[in-house]
C-alpha positions as MATLAB code, in Angstrom:
seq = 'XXXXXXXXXXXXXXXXXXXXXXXXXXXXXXXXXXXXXXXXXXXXXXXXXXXXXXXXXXXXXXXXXXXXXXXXXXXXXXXXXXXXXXXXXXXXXXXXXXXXXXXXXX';
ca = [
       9.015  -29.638    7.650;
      11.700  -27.642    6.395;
      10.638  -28.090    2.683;
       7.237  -27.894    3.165;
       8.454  -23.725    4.616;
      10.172  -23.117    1.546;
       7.899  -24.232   -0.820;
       5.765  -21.868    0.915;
       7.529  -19.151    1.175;
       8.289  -19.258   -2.688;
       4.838  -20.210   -3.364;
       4.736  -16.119   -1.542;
       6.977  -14.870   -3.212;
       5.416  -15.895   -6.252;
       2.233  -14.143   -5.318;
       4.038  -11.256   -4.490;
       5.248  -11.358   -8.185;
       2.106  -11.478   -9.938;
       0.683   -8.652   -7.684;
       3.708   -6.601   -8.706;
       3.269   -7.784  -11.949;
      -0.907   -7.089  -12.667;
      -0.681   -3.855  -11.456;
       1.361   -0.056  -12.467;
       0.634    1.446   -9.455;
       1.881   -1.266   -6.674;
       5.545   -0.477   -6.223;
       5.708   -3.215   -3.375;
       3.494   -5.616   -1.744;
       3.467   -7.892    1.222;
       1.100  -10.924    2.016;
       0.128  -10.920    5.725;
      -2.552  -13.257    5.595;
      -4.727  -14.663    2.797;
      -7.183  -11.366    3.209;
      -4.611   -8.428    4.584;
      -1.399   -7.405    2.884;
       0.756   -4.024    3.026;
       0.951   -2.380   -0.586;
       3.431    0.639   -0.847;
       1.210    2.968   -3.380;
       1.472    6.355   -5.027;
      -0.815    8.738   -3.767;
      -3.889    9.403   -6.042;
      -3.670   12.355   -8.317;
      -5.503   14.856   -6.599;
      -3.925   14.569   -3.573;
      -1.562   16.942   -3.086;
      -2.312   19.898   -1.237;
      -4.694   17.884    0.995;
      -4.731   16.579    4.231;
      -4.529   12.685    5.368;
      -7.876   13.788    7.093;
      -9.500   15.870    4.102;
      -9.163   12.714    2.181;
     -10.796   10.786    4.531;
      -8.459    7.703    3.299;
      -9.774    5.395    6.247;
     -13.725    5.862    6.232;
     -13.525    6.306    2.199;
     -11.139    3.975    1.038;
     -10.491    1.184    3.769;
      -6.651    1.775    4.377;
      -4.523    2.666    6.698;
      -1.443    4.681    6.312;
       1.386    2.967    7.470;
       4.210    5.257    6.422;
       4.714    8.253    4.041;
       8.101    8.044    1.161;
       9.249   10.817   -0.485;
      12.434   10.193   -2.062;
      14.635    9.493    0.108;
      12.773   10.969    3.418;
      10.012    8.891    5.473;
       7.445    9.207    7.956;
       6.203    6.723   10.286;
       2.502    6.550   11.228;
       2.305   10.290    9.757;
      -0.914   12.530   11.572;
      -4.253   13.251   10.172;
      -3.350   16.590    9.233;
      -0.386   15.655    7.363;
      -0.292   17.443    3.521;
       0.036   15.325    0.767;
       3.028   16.075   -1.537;
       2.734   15.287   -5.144;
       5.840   12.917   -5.478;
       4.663   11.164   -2.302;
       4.295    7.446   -2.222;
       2.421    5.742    1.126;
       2.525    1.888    2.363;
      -0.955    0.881    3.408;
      -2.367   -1.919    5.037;
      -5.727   -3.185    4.691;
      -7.782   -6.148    2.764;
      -5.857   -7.142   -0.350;
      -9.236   -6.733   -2.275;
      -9.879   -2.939   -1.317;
      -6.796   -2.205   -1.780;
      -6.551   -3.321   -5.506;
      -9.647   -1.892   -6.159;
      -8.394    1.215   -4.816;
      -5.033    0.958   -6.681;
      -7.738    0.737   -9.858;
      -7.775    4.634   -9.504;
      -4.909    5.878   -9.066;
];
């Protein structure tokens, strides 16, 4: 039983790799399930100056905004009218597909 975890979890951490890996803009990742993961993300360019809800980042892009990083400061389940800064980076959750499409943009 024991083996068959760790082969597993490296099989995961593996993943997590290639995610990392096939993409500039994911600065971490995290599997949840085969379909959701948490991606920590810069913010598009664009952004700054604007409000979580002027972007409309749930409806328009199918994330959720977990936390907000900037340097060394972070906020937790930040508000809708939170501003964007332009060194900002976010953690999302949300299908691993939309996400990575989304990531496409930035």
């Amino acid at each position: 039983m024991f083996t068959l975890i760790k082969i597993w979890l490296k099989n995961l951490q593996y993943v997590a790799a290639a995610v990392r890996c096939s993409a500039d803009n994911i600065l971490d990742y995290f599997s949840i399930t085969n379909e959701y993961s948490i991606f920590e993300i810069p913010i598009m360019p664009g952004w700054a100056g604007n409000s979580i809800e002027e972007v409309n980042v749930r409806k328009k892009y199918h994330i959720n905004i977990l936390l907000i990083k900037n340097g060394n400061s972070i906020m937790t389940m930040p508000k809708a009218d939170y501003i964007f800064k332009e060194d900002d980076q976010i953690v999302v959750i949300g299908r691993s597909m939309e996400v990575l499409k989304f990531t496409d943009n930035i």
